[in-house]
C-alpha positions as CSV (number, residue, x, y, z in Angstrom):
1,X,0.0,0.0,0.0
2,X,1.2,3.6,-1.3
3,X,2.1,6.3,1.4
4,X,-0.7,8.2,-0.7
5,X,-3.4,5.7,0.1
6,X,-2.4,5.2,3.7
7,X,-3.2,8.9,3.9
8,X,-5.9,8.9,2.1
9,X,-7.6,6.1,4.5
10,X,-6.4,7.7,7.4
11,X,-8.3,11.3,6.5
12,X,-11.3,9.3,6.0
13,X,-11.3,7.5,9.2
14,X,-10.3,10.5,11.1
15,X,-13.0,12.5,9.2
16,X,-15.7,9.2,10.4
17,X,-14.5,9.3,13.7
18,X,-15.0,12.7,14.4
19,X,-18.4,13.1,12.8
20,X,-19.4,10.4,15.6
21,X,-17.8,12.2,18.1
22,X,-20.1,15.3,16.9
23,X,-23.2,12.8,16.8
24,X,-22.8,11.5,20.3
25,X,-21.8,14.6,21.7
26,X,-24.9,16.2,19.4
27,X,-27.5,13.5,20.6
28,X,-26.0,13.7,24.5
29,X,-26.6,17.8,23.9
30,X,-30.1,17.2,23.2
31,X,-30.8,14.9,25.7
32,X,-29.5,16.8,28.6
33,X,-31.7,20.0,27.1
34,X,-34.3,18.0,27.2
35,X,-33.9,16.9,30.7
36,X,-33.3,20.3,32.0
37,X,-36.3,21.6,30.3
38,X,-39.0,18.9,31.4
39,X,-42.3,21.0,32.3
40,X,-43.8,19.1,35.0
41,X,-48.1,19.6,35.1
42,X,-49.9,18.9,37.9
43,X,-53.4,16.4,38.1
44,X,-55.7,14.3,40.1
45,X,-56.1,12.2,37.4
46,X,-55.6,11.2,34.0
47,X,-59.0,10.2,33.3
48,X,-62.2,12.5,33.3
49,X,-63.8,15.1,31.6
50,X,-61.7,17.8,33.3
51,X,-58.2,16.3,32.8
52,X,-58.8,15.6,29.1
53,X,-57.4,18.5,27.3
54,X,-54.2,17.9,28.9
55,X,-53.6,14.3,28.2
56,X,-54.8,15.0,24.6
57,X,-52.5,17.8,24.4
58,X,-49.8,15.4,25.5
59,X,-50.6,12.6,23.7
60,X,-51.1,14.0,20.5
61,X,-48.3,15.9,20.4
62,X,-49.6,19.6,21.1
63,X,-47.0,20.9,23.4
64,X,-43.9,19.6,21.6
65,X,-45.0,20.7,18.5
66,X,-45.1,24.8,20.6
67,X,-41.5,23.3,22.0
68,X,-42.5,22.6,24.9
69,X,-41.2,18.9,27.0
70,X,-44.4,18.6,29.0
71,X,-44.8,15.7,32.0
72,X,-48.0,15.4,33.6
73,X,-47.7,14.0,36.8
74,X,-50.6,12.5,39.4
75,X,-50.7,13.7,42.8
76,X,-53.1,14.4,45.4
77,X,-55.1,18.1,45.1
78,X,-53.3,19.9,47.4
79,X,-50.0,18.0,46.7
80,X,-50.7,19.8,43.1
81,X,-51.0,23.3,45.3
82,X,-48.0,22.6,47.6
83,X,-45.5,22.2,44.3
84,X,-46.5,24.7,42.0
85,X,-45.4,27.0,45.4
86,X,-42.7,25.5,46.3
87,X,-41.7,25.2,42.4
88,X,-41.2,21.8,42.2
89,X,-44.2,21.5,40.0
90,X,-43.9,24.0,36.8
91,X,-48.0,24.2,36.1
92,X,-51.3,23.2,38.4
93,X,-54.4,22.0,36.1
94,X,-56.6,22.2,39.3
95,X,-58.7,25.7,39.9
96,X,-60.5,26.2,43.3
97,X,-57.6,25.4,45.3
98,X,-55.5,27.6,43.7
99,X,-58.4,30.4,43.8
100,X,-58.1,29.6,47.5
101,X,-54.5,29.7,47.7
102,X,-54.5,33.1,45.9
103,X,-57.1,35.1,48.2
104,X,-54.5,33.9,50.8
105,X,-51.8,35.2,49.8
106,X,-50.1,32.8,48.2
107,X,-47.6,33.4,44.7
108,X,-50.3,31.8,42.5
109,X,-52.9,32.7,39.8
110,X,-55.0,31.4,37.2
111,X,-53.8,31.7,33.8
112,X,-56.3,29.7,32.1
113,X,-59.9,28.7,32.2
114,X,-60.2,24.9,30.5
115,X,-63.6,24.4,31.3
116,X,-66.1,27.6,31.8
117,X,-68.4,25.3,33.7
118,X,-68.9,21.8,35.9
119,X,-69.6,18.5,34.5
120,X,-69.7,17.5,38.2
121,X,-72.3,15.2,39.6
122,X,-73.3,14.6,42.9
123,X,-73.7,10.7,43.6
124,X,-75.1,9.1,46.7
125,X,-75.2,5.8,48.2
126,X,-78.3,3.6,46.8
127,X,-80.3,4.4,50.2
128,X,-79.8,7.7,49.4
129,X,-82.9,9.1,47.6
130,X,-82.3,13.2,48.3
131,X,-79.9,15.5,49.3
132,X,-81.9,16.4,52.4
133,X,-80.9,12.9,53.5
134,X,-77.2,13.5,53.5
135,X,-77.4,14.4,57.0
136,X,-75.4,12.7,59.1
137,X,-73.7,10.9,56.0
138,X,-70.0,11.1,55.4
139,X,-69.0,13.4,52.2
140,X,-65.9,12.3,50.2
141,X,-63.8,15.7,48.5
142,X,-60.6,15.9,47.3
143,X,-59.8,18.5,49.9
144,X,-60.8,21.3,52.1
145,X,-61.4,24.3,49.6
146,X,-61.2,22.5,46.5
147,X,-63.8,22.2,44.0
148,X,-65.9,19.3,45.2
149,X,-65.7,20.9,48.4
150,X,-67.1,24.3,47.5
151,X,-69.9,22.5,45.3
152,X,-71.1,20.2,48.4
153,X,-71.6,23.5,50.4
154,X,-73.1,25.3,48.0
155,X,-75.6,22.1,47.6
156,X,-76.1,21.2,51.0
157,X,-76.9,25.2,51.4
158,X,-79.4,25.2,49.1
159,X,-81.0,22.1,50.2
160,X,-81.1,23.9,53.5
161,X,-78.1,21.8,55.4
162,X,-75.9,23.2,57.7
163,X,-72.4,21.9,56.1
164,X,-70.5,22.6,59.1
165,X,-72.8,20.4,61.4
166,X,-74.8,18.2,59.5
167,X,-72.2,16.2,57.2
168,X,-68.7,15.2,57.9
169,X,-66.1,16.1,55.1
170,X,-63.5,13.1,54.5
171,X,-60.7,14.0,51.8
172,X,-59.8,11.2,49.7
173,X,-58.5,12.8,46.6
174,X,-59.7,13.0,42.8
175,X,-62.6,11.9,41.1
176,X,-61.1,7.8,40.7
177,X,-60.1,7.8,44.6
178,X,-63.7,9.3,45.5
179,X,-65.5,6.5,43.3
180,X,-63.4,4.2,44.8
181,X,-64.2,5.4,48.4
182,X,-67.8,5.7,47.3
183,X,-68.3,2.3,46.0
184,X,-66.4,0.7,49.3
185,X,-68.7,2.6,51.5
186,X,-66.5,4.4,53.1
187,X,-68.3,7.5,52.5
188,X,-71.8,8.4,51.5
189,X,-71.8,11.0,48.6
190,X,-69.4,12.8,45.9
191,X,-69.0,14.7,43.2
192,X,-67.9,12.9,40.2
193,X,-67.0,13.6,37.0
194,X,-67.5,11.6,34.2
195,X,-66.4,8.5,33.4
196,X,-67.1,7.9,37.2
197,X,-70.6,9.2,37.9
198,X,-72.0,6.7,34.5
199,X,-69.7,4.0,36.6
200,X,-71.2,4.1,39.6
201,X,-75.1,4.4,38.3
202,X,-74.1,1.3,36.5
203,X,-73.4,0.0,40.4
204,X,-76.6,0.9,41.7
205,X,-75.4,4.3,42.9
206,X,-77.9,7.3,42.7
207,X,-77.1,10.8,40.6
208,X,-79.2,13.2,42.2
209,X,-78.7,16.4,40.3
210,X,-75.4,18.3,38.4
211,X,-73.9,20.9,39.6
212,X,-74.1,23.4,36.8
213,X,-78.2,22.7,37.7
214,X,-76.9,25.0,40.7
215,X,-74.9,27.5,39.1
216,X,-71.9,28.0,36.4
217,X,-68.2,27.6,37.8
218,X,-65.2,27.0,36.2
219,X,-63.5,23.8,37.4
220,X,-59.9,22.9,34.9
221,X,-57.5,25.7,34.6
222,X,-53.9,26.1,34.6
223,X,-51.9,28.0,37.6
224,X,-48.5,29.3,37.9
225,X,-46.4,30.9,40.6
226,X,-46.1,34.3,40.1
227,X,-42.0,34.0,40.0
228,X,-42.5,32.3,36.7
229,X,-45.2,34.9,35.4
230,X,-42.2,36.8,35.4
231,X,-39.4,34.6,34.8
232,X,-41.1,32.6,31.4
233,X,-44.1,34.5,30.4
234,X,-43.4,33.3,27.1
235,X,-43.6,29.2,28.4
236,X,-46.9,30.0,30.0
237,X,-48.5,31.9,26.1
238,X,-47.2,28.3,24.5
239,X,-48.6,26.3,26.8
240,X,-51.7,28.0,26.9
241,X,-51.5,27.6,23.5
242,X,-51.3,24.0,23.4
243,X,-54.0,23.5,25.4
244,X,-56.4,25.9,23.3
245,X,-55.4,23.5,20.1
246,X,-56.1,20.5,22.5
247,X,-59.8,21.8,23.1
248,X,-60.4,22.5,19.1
249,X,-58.9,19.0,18.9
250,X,-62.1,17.8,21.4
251,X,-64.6,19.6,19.6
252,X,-63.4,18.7,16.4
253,X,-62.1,14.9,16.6
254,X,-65.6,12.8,18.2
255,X,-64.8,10.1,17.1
256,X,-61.2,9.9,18.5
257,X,-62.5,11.3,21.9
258,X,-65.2,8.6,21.9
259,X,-62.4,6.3,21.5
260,X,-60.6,8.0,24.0
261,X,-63.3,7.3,26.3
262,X,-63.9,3.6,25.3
263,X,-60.2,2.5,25.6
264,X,-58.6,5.1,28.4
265,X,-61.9,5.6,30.6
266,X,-63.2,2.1,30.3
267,X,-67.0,3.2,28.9
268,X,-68.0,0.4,26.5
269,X,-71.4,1.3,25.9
270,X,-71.6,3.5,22.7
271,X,-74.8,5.5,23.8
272,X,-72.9,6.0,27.3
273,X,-69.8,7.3,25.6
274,X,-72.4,10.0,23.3
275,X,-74.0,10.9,26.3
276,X,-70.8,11.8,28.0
277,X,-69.4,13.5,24.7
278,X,-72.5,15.6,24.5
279,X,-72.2,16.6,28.5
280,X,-69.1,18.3,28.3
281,X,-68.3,19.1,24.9
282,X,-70.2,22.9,25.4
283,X,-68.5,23.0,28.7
284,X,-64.5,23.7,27.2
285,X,-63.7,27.2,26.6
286,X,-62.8,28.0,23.3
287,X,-60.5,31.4,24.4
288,X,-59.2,30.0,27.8
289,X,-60.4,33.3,29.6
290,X,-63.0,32.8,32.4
291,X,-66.1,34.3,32.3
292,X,-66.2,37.0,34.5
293,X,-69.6,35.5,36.6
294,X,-68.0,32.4,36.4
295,X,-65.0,33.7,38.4
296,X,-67.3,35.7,40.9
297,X,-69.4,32.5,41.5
298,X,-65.8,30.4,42.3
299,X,-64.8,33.3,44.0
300,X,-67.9,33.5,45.9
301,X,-67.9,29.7,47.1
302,X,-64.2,29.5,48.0
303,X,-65.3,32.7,50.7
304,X,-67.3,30.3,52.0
305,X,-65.3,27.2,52.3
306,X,-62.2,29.7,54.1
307,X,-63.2,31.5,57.0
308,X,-62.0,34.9,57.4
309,X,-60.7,34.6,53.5
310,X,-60.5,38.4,52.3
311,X,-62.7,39.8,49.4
312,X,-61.3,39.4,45.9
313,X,-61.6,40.7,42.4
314,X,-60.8,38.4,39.7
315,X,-57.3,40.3,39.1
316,X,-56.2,39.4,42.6
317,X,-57.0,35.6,41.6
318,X,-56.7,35.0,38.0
319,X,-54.4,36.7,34.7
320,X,-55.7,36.6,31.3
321,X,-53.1,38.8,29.3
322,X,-51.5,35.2,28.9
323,X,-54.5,33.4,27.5
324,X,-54.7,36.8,25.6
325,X,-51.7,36.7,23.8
326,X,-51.9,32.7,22.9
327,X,-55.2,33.5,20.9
């Protein structure tokens, strides 16, 4: 062999070498970016009516394709409150808690309204016929001055119960742990979104009325800590963004959302799986801006769940200018 070709086959090994150093080194580059920018988002659950915009957003690709890496992650409601403020947890898809959290004094607010009213139901044991006979009855929430918190009071209220005296409030988490505790009989009522309230009248349990029967309240949203308001404004416009193409996606795509609900939520009947389509499709916003007497109504109930909670405008609570600029 020449001196030439020796050279020659040196050159092109060396050349091959180093373009796999700059591939592993490329691919390694990504991968640590990726790690370091991992959006981390908040739940009670992955299944239901109020968690579904953000597992569609994830699973069909919505926040990568606005850049984004997000994770959503399953924890308890207040859990969900507790990271978002200590910043362990980047985004909370919970509302009333963080409403609560807000008016308290907390580094929080609404960004986002994902669903301008409640698709909750409130579902009794089979002995129980009426809400009047939830006294003395155990009441399952996710916790104290969450959503299905506020809505049992402002039930019980109007069915002239005294909350405070005349049920006992047990947290056992989201909408899955509170059919779970519903159906084991450790506690006596809930509010349940779907797939769970069509699950337990299947078992015999009784839907006595839904909550948007009592008034409109938004119950999905996204919440930040007001550090990263500041910090990434421009994180929070792309992932309300993502999340406003999710909800087109829900209103647009029936038949993959039926399938959703048939393979993911476990709803086999097809006239079940219309039914629920039709309940909360008019619920998702289309602009992810709250209504204002949506807001007051929230506002209003969470007062009443939080003794010696301060009066609030929606501007002490809630930002839109994000939602605004994702439009």
């Amino acid at each position: 062999m020449s001196l030439a070709t020796s050279k020659t086959i040196c050159s092109v090994l060396c050349w091959r070498y180093l373009l796999l150093v700059l591939l592993v080194l490329s691919v390694l580059s990504v991968q640590f970016s990726l790690a370091q920018e991992r959006i981390t988002l908040g739940l009670t659950t992955r299944n239901g009516s109020t968690s579904l915009p953000y597992v569609v957003a994830e699973e069909k690709g919505f926040f990568k394709a606005e850049g984004l890496n997000a994770l959503i992650v399953i924890m308890q409601n207040q859990v969900v409150v507790n990271g978002v403020l200590s910043r362990h947890v980047d985004y909370g898809g919970t509302f009333s808690n963080f409403i609560g959290a807000a008016m308290s004094g907390a580094p929080v607010k609404i960004v986002m309204s994902v669903m301008d009213g409640a698709d909750h139901f409130l579902v009794t044991s089979p002995h129980i016929k009426r809400v009047e006979d939830l006294r003395g009855k155990t009441f399952g929430i996710s916790s104290f001055g969450g959503t299905p918190h506020s809505e049992a009071i402002a039930i019980l209220r109007k069915y002239g119960l005294n909350p405070e005296k005349d049920v006992t409030f047990l947290q056992v988490g989201g909408s899955s742990a509170r059919y779970l505790s519903l159906e084991s009989g450790s506690i006596h009522a809930a509010m349940l979104v779907p797939p769970f309230n069509h699950q337990a009248k299947k078992r015999g349990f009784n839907e006595l009325l839904g909550f948007n029967d009592i008034m409109s309240m938004p119950v999905g949203g996204l919440a930040v800590h007001t550090q990263k308001m500041k910090e990434k404004p421009d994180e929070i416009v792309k992932m309300i963004r993502a999340l406003v193409k999710s909800l087109e996606y829900i209103r647009t795509r029936k038949a993959d959302i039926l399938a959703i609900i048939d393979k993911q939520w476990g709803i086999k009947e097809a006239d079940t799986r219309e039914n629920m389509y039709k309940e909360m499709i008019g619920l998702f916003s289309r602009t992810g801006i709250g209504p204002d007497e949506a807001m007051r109504n929230v506002i209003k109930l969470v007062r009443e769940t939080r003794k010696n909670a301060p009066e609030v405008g929606i501007a002490d609570v809630a930002d839109w200018s994000f939602a605004r600029k994702a439009q």
